[in-house]
Short mmCIF file of the C-alpha atoms (twelve columns), coordinates in Angstrom:
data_MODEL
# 
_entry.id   MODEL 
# 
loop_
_atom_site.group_PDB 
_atom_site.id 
_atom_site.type_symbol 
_atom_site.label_atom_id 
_atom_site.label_alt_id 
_atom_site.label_comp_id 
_atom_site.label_asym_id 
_atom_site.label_seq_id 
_atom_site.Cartn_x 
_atom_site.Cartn_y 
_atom_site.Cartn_z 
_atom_site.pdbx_PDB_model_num 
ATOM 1  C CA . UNK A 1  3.475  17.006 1.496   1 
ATOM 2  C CA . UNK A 2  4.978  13.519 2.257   1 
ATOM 3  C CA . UNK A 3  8.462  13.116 0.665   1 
ATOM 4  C CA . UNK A 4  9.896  8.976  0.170   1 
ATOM 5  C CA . UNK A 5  12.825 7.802  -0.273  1 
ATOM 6  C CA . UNK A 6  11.886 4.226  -2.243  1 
ATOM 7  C CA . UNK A 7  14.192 1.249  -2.760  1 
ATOM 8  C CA . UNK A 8  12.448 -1.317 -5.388  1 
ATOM 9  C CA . UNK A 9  13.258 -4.595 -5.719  1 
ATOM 10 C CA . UNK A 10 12.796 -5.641 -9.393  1 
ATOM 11 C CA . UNK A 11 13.174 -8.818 -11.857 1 
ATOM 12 C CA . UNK A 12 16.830 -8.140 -13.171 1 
ATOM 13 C CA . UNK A 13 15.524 -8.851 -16.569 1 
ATOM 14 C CA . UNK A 14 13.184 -6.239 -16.757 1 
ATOM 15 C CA . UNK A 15 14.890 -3.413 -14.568 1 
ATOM 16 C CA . UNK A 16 15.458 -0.962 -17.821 1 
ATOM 17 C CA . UNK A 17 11.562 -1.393 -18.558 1 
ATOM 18 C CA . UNK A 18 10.674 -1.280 -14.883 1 
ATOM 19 C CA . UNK A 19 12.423 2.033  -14.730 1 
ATOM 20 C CA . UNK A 20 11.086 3.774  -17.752 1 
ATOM 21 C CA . UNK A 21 7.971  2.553  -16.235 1 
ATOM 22 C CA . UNK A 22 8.374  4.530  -12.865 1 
ATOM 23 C CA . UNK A 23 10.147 7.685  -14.395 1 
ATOM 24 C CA . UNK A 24 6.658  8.291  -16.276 1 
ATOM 25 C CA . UNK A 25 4.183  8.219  -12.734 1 
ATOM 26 C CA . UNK A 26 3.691  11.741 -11.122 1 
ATOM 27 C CA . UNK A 27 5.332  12.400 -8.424  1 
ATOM 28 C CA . UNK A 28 8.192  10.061 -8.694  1 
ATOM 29 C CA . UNK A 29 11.564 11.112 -9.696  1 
ATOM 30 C CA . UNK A 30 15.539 10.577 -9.589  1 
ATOM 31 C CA . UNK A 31 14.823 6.540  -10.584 1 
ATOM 32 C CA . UNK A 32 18.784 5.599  -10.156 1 
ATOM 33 C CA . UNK A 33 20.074 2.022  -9.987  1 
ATOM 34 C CA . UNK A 34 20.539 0.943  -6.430  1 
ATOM 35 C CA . UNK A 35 24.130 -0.940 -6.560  1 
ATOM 36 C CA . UNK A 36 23.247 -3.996 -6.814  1 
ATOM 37 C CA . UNK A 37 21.520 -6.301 -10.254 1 
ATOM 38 C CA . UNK A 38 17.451 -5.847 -9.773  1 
ATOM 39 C CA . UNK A 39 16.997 -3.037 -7.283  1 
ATOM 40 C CA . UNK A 40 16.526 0.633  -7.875  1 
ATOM 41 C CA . UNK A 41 15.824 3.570  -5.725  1 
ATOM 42 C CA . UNK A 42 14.149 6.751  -6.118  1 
ATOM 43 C CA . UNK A 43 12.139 9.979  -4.202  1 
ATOM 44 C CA . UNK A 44 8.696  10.024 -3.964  1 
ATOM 45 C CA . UNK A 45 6.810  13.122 -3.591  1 
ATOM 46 C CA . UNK A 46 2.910  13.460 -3.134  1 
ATOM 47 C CA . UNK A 47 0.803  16.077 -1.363  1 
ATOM 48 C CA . UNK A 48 -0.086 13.618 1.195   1 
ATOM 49 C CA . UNK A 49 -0.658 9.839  3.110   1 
ATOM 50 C CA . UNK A 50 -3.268 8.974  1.252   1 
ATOM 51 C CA . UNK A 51 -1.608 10.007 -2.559  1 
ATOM 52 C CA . UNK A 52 1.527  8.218  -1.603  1 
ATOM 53 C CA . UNK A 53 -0.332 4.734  -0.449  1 
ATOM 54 C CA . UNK A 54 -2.063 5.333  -4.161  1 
ATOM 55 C CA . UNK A 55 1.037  5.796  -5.829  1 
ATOM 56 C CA . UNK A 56 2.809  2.867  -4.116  1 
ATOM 57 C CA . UNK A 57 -0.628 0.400  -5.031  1 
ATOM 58 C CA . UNK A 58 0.122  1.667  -8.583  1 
ATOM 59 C CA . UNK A 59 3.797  1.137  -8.649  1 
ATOM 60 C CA . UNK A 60 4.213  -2.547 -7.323  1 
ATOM 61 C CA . UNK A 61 1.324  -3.346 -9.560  1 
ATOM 62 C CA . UNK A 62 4.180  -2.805 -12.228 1 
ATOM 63 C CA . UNK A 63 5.744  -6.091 -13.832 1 
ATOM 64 C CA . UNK A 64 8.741  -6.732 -12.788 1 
ATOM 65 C CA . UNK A 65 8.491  -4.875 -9.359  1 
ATOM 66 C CA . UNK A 66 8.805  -7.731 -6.911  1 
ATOM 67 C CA . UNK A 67 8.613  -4.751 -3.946  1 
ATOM 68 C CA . UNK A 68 8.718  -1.726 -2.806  1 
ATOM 69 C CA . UNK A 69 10.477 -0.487 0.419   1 
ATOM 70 C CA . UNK A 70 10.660 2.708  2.186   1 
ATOM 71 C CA . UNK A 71 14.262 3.742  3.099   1 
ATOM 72 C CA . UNK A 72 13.008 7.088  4.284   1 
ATOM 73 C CA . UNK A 73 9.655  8.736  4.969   1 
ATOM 74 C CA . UNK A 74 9.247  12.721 6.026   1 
ATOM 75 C CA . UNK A 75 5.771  14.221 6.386   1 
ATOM 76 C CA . UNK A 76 6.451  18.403 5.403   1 
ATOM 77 C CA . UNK A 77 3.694  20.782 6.555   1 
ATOM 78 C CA . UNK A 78 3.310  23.780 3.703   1 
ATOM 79 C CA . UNK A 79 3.073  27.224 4.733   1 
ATOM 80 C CA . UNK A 80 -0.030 28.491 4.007   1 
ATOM 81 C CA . UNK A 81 1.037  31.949 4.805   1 
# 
């Protein structure tokens, strides 16, 4: 599992759409506003590499996302056991 911590930079026009926007794709959650007019930031969670790089294409395909920047990245093995 790869768990993100996401900071997106976002037209300050559109930042309430551009939120309800991310709170509906799997995997994302805890959209908050990030402090300052056009950014928000929120945790990522995907069951790998290659599902996060999806999610991310998905996400700054978005209007109103200008960008998308990690703030933190952890990769978590499960146990299988």
């Amino acid at each position: 599992m790869v768990i993100s911590g996401l900071v997106f930079q976002c037209d300050p026009a559109r930042v309430e759409a551009v939120a309800a926007r991310l709170a509906g794709v799997p995997g994302l959650s805890d959209i908050t506003p990030g402090g300052r007019p056009g950014y928000l930031v929120g945790v990522l969670e995907s069951p790998g590499t290659e599902a996060s790089v999806r999610t991310l294409d998905h996400v700054r395909a978005i209007p109103g996302v200008y960008s998308v920047l990690p703030a933190y990245i952890q990769s978590v093995e499960e146990d299988r056991t």
